[in-house]
C-alpha positions as CSV (number, residue, x, y, z in Angstrom):
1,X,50.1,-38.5,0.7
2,X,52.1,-35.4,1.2
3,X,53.8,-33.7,-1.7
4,X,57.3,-32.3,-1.9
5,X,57.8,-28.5,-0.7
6,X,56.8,-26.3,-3.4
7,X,57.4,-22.4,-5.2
8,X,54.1,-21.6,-7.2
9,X,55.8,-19.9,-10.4
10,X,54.7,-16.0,-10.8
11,X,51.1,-16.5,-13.6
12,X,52.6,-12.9,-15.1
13,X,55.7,-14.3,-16.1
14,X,56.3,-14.8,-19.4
15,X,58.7,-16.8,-21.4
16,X,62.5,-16.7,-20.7
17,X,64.2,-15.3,-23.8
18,X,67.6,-17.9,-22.7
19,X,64.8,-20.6,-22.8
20,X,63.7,-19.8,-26.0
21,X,66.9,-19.5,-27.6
22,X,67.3,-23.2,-26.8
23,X,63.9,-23.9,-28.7
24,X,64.5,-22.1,-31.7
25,X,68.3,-24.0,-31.7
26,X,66.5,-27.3,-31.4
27,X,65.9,-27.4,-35.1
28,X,66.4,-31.4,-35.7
29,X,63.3,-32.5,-33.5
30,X,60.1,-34.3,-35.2
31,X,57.3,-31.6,-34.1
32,X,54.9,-34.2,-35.4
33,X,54.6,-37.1,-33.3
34,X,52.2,-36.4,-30.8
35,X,52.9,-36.8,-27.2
36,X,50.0,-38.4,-24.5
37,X,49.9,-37.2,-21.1
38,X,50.9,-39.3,-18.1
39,X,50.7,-39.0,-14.6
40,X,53.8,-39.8,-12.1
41,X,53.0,-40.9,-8.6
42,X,54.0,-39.1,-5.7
43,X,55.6,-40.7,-3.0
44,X,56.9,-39.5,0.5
45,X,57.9,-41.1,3.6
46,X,60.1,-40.9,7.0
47,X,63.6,-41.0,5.7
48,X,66.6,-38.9,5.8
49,X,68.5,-37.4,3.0
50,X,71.6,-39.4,1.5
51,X,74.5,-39.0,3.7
52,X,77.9,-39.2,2.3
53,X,79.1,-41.4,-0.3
54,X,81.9,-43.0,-0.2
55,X,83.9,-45.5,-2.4
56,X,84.3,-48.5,-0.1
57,X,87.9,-49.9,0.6
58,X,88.0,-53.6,1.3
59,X,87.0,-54.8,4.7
60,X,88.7,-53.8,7.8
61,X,87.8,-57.5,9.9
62,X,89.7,-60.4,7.7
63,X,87.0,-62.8,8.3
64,X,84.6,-60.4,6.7
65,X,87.1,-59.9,3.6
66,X,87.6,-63.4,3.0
67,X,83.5,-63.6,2.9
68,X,83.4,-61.1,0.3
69,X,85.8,-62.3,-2.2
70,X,84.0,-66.0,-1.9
71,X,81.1,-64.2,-2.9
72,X,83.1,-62.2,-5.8
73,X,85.1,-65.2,-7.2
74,X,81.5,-67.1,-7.2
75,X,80.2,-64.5,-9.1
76,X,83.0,-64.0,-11.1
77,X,82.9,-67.8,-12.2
78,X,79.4,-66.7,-14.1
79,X,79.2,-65.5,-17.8
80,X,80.8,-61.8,-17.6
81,X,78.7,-58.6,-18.2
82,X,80.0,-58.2,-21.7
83,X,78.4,-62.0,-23.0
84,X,75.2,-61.4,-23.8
85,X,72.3,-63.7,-24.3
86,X,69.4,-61.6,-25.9
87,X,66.9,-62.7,-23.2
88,X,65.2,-61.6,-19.9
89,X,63.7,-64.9,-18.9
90,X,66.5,-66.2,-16.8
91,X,65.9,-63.0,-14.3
92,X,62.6,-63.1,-15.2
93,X,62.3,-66.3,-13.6
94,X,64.6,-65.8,-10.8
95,X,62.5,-62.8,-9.6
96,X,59.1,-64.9,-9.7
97,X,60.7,-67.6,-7.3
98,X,62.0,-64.8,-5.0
99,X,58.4,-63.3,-5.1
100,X,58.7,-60.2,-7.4
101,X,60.8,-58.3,-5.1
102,X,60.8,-55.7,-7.9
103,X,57.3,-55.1,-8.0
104,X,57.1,-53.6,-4.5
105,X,58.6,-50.1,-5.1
106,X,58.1,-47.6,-8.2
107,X,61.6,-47.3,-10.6
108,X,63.4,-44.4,-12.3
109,X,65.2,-46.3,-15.4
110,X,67.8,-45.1,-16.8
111,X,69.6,-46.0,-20.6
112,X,71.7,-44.0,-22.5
113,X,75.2,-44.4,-24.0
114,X,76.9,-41.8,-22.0
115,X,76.4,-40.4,-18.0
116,X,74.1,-42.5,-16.8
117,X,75.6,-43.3,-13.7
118,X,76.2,-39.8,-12.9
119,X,72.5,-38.9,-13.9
120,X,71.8,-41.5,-11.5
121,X,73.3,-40.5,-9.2
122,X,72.1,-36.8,-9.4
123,X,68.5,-38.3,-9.1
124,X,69.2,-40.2,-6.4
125,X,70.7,-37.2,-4.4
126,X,67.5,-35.2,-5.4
127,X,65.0,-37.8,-4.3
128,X,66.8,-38.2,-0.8
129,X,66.8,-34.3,-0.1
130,X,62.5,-34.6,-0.5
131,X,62.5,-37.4,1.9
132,X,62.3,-40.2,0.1
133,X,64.6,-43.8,0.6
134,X,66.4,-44.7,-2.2
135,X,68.1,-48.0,-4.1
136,X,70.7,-46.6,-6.5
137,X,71.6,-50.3,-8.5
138,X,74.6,-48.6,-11.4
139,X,77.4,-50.5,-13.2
140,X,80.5,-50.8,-13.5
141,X,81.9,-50.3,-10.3
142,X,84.7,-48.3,-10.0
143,X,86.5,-50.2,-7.2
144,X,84.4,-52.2,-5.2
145,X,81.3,-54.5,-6.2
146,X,79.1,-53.4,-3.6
147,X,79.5,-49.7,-5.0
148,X,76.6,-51.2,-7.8
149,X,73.8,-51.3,-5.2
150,X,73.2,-48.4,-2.5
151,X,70.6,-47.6,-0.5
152,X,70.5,-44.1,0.9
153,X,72.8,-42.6,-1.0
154,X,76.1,-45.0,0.0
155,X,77.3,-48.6,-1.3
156,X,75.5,-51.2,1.1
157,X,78.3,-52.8,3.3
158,X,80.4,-55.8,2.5
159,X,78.3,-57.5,5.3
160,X,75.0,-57.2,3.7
161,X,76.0,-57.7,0.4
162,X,77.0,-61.1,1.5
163,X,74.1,-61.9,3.5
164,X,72.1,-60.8,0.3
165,X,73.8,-62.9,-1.8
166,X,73.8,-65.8,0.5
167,X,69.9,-65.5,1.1
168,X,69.1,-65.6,-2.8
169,X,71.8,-68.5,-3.2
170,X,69.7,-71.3,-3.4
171,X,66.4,-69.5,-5.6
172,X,70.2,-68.8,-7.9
173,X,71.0,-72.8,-8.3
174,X,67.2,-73.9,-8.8
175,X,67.0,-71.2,-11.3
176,X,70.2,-72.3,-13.5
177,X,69.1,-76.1,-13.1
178,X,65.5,-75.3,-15.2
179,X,68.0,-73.0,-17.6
180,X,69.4,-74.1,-20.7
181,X,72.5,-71.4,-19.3
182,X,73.7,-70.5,-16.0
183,X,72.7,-66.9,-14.5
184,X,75.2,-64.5,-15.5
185,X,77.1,-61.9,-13.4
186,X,75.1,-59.2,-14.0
187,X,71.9,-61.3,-13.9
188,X,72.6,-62.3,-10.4
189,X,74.0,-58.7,-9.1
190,X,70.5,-57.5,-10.6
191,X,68.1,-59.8,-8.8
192,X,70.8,-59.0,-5.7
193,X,69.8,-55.2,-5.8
194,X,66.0,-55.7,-6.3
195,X,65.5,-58.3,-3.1
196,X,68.3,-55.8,-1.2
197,X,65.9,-52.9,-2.1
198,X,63.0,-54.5,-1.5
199,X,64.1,-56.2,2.1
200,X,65.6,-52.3,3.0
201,X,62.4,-51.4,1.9
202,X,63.0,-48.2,-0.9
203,X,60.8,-45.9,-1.6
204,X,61.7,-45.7,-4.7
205,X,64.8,-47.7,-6.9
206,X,67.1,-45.9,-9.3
207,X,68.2,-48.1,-12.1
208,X,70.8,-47.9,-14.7
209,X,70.7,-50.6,-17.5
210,X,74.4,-52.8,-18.0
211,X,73.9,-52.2,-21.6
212,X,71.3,-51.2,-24.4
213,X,67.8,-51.8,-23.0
214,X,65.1,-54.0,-24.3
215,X,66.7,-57.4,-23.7
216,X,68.7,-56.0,-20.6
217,X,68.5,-58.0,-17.1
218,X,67.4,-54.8,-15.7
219,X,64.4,-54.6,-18.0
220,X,62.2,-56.3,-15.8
221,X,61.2,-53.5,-14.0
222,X,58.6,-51.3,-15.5
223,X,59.7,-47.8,-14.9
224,X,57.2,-44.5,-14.3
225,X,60.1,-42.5,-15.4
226,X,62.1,-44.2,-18.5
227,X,65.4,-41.6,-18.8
228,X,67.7,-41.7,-21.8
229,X,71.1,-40.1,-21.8
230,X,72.7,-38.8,-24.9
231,X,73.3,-41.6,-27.4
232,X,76.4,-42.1,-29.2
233,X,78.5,-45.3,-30.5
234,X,79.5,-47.9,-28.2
235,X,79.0,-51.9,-28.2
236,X,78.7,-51.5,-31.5
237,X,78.9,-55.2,-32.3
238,X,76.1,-56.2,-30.1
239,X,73.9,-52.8,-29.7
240,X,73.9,-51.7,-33.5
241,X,76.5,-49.7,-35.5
242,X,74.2,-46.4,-36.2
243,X,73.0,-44.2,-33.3
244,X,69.6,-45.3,-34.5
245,X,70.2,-48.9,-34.1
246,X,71.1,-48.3,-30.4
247,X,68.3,-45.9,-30.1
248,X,66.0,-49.1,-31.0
249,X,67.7,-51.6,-28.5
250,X,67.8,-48.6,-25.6
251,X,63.8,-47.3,-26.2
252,X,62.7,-50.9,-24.8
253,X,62.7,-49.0,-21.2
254,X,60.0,-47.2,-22.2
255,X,56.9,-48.4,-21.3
256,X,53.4,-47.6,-21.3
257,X,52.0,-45.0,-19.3
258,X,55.6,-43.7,-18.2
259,X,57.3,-41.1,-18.7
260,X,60.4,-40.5,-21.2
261,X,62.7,-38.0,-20.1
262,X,65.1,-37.9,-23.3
263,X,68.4,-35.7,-23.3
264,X,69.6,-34.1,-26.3
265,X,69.9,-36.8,-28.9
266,X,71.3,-37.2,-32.9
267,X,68.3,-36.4,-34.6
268,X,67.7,-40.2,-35.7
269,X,67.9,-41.4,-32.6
270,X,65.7,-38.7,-31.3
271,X,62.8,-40.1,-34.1
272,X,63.3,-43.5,-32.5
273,X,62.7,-42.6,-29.1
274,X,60.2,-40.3,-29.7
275,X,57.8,-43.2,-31.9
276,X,58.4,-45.7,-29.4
277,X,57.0,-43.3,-26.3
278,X,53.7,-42.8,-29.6
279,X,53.3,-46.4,-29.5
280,X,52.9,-46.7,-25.6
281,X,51.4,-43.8,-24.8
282,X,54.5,-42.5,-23.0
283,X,54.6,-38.5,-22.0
284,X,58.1,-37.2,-23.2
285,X,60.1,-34.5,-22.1
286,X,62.7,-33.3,-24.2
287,X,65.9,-31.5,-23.7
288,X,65.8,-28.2,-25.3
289,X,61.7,-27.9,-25.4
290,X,60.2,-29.0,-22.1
291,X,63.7,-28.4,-19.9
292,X,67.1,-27.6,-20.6
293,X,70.5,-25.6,-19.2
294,X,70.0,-21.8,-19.6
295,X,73.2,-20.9,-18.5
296,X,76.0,-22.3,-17.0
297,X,79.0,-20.8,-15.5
298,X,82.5,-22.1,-14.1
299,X,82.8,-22.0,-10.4
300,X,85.8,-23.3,-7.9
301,X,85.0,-27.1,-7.4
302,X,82.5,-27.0,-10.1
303,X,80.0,-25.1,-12.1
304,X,77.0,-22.7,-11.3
305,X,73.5,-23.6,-13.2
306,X,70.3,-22.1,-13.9
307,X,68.0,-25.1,-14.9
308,X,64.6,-24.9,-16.9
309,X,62.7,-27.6,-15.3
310,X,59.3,-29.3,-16.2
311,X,57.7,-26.5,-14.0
312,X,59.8,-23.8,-14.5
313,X,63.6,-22.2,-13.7
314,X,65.8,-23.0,-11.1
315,X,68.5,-20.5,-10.4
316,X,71.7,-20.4,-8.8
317,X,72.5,-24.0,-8.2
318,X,76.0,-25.4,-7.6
319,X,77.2,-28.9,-8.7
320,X,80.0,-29.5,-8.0
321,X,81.3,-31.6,-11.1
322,X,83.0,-30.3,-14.0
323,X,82.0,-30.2,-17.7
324,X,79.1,-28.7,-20.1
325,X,78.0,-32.5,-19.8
326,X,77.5,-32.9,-16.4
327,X,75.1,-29.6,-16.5
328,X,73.2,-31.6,-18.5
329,X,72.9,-34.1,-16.3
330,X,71.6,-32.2,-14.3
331,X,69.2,-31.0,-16.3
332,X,67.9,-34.7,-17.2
333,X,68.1,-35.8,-13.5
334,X,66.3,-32.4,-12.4
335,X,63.3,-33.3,-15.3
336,X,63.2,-36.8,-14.2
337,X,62.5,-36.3,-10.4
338,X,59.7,-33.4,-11.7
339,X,57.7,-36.0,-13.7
340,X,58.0,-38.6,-11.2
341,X,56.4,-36.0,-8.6
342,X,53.9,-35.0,-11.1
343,X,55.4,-31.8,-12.3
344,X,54.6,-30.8,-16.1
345,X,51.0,-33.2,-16.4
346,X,49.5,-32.9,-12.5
347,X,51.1,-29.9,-11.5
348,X,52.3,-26.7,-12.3
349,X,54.9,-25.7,-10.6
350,X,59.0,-26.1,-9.2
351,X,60.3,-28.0,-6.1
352,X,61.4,-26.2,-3.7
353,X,64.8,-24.3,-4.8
354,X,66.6,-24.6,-1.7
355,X,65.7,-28.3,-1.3
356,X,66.7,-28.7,-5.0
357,X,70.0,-26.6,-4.7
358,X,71.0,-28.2,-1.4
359,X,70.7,-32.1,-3.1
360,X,72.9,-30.7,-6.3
361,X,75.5,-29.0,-3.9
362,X,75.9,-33.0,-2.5
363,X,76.4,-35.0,-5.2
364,X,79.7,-36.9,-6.0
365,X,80.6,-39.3,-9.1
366,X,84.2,-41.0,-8.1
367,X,86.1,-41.1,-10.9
368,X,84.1,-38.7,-13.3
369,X,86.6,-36.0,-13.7
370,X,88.0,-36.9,-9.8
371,X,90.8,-34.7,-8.6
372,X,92.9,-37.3,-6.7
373,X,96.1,-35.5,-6.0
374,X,97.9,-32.3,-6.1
375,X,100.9,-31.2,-7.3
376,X,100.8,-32.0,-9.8
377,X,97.2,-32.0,-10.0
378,X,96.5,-36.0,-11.1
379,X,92.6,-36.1,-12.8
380,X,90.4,-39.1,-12.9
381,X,88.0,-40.1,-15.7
382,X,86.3,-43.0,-16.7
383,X,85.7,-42.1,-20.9
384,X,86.1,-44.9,-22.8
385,X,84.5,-43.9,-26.1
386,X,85.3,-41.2,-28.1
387,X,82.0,-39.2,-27.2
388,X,82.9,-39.8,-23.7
389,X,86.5,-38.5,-24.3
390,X,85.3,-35.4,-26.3
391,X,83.2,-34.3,-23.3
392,X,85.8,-35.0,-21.2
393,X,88.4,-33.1,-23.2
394,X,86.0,-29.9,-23.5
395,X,85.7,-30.2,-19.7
396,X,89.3,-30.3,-18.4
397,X,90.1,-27.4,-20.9
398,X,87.4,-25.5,-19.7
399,X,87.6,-26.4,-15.6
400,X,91.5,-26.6,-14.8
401,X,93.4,-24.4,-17.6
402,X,96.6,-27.1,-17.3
403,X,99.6,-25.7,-19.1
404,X,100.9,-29.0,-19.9
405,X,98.6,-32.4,-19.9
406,X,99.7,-36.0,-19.6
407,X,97.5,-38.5,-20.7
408,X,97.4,-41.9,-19.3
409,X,96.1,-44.1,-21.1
410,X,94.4,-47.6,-20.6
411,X,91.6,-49.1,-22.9
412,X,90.0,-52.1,-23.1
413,X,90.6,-53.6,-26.6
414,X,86.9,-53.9,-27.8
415,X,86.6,-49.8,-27.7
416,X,87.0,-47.3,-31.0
417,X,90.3,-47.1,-29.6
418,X,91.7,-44.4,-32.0
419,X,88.2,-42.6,-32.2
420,X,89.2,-42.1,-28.5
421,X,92.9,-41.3,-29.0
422,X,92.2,-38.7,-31.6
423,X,89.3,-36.7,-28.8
424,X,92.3,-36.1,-26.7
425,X,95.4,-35.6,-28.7
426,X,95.2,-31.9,-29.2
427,X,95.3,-31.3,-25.2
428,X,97.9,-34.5,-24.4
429,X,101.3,-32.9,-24.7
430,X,102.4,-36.4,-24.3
431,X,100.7,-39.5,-23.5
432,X,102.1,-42.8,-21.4
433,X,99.9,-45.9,-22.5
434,X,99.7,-49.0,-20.4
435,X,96.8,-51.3,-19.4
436,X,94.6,-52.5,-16.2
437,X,94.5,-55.8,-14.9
438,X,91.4,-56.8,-17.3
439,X,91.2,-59.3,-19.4
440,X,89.4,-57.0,-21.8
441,X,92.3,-54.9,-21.5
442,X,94.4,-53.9,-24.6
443,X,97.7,-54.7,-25.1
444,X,100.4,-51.6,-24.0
445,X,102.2,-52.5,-27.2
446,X,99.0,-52.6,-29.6
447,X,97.2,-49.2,-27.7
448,X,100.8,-48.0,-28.3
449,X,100.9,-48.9,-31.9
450,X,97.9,-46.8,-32.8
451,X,98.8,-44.0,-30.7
452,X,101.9,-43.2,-32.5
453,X,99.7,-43.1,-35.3
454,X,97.9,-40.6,-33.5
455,X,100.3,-38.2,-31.8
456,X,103.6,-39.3,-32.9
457,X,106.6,-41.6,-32.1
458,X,107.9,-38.5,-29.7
459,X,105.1,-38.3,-27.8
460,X,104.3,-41.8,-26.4
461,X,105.9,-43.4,-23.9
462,X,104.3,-47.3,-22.9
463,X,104.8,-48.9,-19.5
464,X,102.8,-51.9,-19.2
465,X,102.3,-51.6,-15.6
466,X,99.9,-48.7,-14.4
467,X,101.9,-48.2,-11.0
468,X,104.8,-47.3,-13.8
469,X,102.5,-45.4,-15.9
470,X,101.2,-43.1,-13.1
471,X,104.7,-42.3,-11.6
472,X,106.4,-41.9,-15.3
473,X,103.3,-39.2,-16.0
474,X,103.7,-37.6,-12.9
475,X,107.6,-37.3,-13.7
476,X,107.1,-36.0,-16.9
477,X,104.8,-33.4,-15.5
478,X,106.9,-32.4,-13.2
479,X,110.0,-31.5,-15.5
480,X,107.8,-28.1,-15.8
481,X,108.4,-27.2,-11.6
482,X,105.6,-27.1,-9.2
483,X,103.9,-24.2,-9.9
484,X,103.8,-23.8,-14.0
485,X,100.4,-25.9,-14.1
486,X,101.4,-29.3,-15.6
487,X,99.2,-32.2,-14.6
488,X,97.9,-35.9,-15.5
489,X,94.9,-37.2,-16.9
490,X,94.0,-40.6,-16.2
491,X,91.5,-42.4,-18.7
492,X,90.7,-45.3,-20.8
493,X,88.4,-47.6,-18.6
494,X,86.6,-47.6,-15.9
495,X,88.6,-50.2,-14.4
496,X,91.8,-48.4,-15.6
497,X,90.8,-45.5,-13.5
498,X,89.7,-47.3,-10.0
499,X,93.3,-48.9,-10.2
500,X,94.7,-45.9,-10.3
501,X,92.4,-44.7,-7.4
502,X,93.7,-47.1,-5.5
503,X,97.3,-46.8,-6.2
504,X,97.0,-43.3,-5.4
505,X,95.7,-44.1,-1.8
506,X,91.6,-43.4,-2.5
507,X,89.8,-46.3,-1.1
């Protein structure tokens, strides 16, 4: 097979002194656990890159609509994504009747508390720039269901996601009849995406786990690139309550032979990770030794990067998200598509820059940091922990200067809901709490509750409904005039945000 286009890297070059400044930082990492080379496969085949995506709206032709949401309330009649059953052999089973429709590409997997769908989404942009098809399968959605599985870079349409559903229906209901439980939701919208990528066919899936790792429904796969985005607290009453607990549910993707891409990670964590790859013979690739960010720089609509990849640096490329985490993101997606091509064990070398800086410049992630509106400028992001709402607070600062934020707020009421509150109270000048239509959501009256405790009685305001919520932040924001800078953060949930989407008229 062919190989992606290619920059040999200059043999008098020697190391770059911003590179090395990231090794000597990296002071926490285990320099004693021994690492085995492993080999990535290269694929490449007839296939454009991925064309636009888009967040799809409901279904123009009614008779198509009604379809869908028979399919979604059937679904939706299943166990939910957040009861968990610490087992694999339900999908395991599923997939064996359906014929293994997951063996028949190679998988990127991707686990991590934090970014994973964006990572994923990076990858997948970078893998269709060299050619190759993709399956993207990522959760939660952010307005539609059929956002979770896309091939070529956009959400497969209403239309197939029904036929898919339809044509595994019956392997489904034999499946629940020999289990002692039903299928669950996710369970069902996994086997879905592998039979959907495998019928398309892919040249290659991109998966993201629903949560922790070893005993996830995605975990059937066995990935030749296992990725791990940073890992912080979250689930914490099924995952573990320590960043090494997690680290031990999430470092079941690894799997011998592979490849373990691993962002920056709390040093216990990081020990975790890095014995399990030991144990299966799994190459790693660390952020901050093998690749990293050596600079980054803000830019209108987004940042400008120089990347140290697995076979060198990669200057000068745009992406057009804000935040220090999204640059390293990038940096883990960038690593990731190197070792599955090869790059640090088979080869020496870079992709090809343009290629690389041309799949970056494409890349979207609705409702990461989304700038739905102007005047006032109204901000969309899906935080929901308070690592996620640090990175998110760093970022608006940093990208959009506001002279007066409003924070609207709606959690779901299994979250560190004041860990989350306290990341954003010193850039909320006020904050309007309210809720989503979840049944997971948290009470506007309880949220509200803690956040006086947080920011104080004069700075909360609750209105239950989010319509409310959206045009009492957007009031308050505009008491300053239209040009003094005031705008509104939207954040909480991912569902709390792809309400507010749509109540903005996106999708």
């Amino acid at each position: 097979m062919s190989e992606p286009p290619q920059h040999e890297p200059d043999p008098s070059a020697t190391p770059d002194d911003a590179f090395d400044e990231i090794v000597d930082a990296e002071t926490d990492r285990d320099p004693d656990l021994a690492v085995i080379e492993a080999g990535s496969r290269t694929l490449r085949t007839q296939a454009g890159p991925p064309q636009g995506d888009q967040v799809p709206a409901r279904p123009l032709d009614p008779e198509t609509d009604r379809a869908l949401r028979e399919v979604e309330a059937e679904l939706a009649g299943r166990w939910g994504e957040t009861k968990l059953d610490p087992s694999v052999q339900r999908i395991a089973t599923l997939l064996d009747i359906l014929g293994s429709p997951h063996r028949a590409y190679p998988a990127i997997h991707i686990t991590g508390t934090n970014g994973k769908t964006s990572t994923a989404r990076m990858i997948e942009s970078l893998l269709g720039a060299f050619d190759l098809r993709t399956g993207r399968y990522t959760s939660p959605h952010v307005q539609s269901v059929t956002e979770r599985i896309s091939l070529d870079g956009a959400p497969i349409s209403a239309e197939r996601f029904i036929e898919t559903y339809r044509d595994i229906q019956p392997y489904i209901e034999m499946t629940d009849a020999r289990q002692e439980y039903r299928l669950s939701f996710f369970e069902v919208l996994t086997a879905m995406a592998f039979a959907a990528f495998a019928d398309a066919p892919v040249d290659i899936a991109v998966v993201e786990v629903g949560m922790g790792g070893t005993w996830d429904a995605t975990n059937v796969i066995d990935g030749n690139v296992a990725v791990v985005t940073p890992i912080a607290l979250d689930h914490t009453d099924r995952l573990g309550t320590t960043p090494e607990e997690i680290a031990v549910e999430k470092s079941g993707i690894i799997k011998k032979d592979a490849t373990a891409v691993l962002a920056q990670q709390p040093v216990d964590a990081a020990s975790v990770l890095l014995k399990r790859a030991v144990e299966v013979d799994a190459t790693v690739a660390r952020e901050g030794l093998e690749f990293g960010v050596l600079s980054r720089e803000v830019a209108v609509g987004g940042q400008l990067l120089t990347l140290r990849g697995l076979g060198g640096e990669y200057p000068e490329v745009f992406l057009p998200l804000y935040g220090a985490h999204q640059a390293h993101n990038a940096a883990v997606a960038l690593a990731a598509v190197e070792a599955f091509f090869g790059i640090g064990s088979q080869h020496a070398r870079t992709l090809d820059i343009d290629t690389v800086r041309r799949a970056f410049a494409s890349v979207t992630s609705p409702g990461r940091l989304e700038v739905v509106r102007r005047s006032p400028t109204v901000v969309l992001d899906a935080a929901h922990n308070p690592a996620g709402a640090r990175a998110a607070a760093e970022a608006v600062t940093e990208a959009f200067g506001f002279s007066r934020l409003i924070g609207v707020v709606g959690a779901s009421g299994d979250k560190d809901v004041r860990g989350f509150l306290e990341a954003f109270e010193p850039i909320f000048a006020e904050i309007v709490v309210t809720r989503n239509s979840s049944d997971r959501a948290m009470d506007a009256d309880a949220l509200a509750q803690v956040a006086v405790e947080v920011f104080g009685a004069e700075r909360v305001q609750v209105e239950p409904r989010l319509d409310d919520a959206l045009e009492a932040a957007i009031t308050l924001a505009e008491e300053e005039g239209e040009f003094a800078g005031a705008g509104v953060l939207v954040t909480g949930s991912v569902i709390t945000v792809g309400e507010a989407r749509l109540l903005l008229g996106r999708g």
